[in-house]
C-alpha positions in Angstrom: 173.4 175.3 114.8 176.7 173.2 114.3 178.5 171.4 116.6 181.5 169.2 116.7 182.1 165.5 117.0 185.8 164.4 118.1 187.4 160.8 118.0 190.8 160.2 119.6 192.0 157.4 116.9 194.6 156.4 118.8 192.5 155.8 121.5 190.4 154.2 119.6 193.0 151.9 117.3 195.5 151.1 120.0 193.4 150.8 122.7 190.1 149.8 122.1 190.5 147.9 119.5 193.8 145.9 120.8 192.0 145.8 124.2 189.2 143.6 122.6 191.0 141.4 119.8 193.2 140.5 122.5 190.5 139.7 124.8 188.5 137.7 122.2 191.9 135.7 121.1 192.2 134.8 124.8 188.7 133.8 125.2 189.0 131.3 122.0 192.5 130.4 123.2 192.8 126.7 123.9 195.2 123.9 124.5 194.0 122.7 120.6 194.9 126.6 119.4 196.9 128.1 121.6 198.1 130.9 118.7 194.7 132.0 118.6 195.4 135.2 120.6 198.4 136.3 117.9 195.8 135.5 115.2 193.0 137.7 116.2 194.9 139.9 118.2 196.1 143.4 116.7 200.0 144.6 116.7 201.3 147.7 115.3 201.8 146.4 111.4 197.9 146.0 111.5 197.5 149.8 111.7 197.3 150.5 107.9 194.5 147.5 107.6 193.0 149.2 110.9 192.8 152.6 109.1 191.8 151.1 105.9 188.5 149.8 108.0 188.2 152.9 109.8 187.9 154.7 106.0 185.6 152.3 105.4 183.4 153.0 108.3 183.5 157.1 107.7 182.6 156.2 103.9 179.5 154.4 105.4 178.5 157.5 107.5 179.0 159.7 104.9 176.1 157.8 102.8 173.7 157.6 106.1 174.4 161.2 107.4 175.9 163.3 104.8 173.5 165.5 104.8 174.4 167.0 108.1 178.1 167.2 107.5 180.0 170.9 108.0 183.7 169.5 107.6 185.4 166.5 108.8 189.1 166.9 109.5 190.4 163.2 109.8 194.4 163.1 110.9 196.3 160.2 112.0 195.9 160.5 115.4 192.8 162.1 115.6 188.7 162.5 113.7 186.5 165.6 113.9 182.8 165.6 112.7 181.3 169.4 111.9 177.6 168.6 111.8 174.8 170.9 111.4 171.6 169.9 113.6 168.3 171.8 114.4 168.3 174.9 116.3 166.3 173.2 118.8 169.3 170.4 119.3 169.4 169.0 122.8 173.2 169.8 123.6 172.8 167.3 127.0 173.1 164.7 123.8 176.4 165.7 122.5 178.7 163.7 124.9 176.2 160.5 123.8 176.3 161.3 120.4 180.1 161.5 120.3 180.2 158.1 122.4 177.9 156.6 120.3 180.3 157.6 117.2 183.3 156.3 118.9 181.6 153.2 119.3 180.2 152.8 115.7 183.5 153.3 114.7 185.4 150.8 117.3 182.1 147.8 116.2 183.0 148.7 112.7 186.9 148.3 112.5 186.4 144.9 115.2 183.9 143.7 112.5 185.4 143.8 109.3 188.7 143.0 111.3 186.8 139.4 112.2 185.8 139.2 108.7 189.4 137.7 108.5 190.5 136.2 111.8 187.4 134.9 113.5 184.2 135.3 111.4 181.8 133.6 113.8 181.7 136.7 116.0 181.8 139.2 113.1 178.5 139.8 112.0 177.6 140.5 115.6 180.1 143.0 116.0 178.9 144.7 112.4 175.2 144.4 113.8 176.2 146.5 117.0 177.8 149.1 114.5 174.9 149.9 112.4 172.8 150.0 116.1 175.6 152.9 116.7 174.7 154.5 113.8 170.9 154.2 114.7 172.2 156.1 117.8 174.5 158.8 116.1 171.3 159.5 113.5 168.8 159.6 116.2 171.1 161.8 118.5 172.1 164.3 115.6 168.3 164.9 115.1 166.7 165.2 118.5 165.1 168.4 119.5 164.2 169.9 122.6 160.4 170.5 122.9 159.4 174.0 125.0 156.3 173.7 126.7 154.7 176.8 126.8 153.0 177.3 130.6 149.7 178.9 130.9 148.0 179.9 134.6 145.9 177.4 135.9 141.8 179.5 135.6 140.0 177.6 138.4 
């Protein structure tokens, strides 16, 4: 059985990750650094370092899932996974597994992007990406169980 994983990357680059580099520049922002937020922060001219992490991040799932892959189409504006999974794959997981890759992806970029502009929080943020990937492994290889019902002989 194959199915299909899909990532909006603009979603993902422009919103997600903006959303939170601007939050966490806020956060650290104080009357000592008040240019903290333009440091950490994300604008438009950070989309080819941005991308350059998200390759980074696919690279990194191609070595811990490879095995599964069907095709990947990866565009600028948008990702798609073709993964092949057991017969017996428990499709209820396919909305978690594609959040779950979303959000490996969105810990990863964050991560490496605080390697440079606040390094106290990245390794936390590159420790929630590999618990992702935990996730997107576990989730691509779950299998539903049929119980087979016999008559109760009392």
């Amino acid at each position: 059985m194959n199915i299909t994983l899909n990532i909006d990357k603009v979603n993902l680059l422009r919103k997600s990750v903006a959303m939170l580099t601007a939050y966490t520049g806020a956060k650290m922002a104080s009357e000592d650094t008040p240019d903290t937020l333009d440091h950490v922060g994300t604008v438009d001219e950070d989309d080819p370092v941005l991308m350059q992490y998200f390759d980074e991040c696919r690279t990194e799932l191609a070595k811990e899932i490879g095995y599964a892959y069907t095709a990947e189409d990866n565009t600028d504006t948008a990702y798609s996974l073709g993964l092949k999974v057991y017969d017996t794959f428990n499709v209820a997981l396919l909305g978690v597994t594609e959040q779950a890759l979303y959000n490996y992806f969105l810990y990863g970029i964050l991560g490496r992007w605080y390697m440079l502009t606040n390094k106290s929080e990245a390794e936390a943020y590159l420790l929630r990406s590999a618990g992702y990937l935990d996730e997107v492994k576990s989730g691509i290889t779950q299998k539903v169980f049929t119980r087979k019902m016999y008559p109760n002989y009392v």
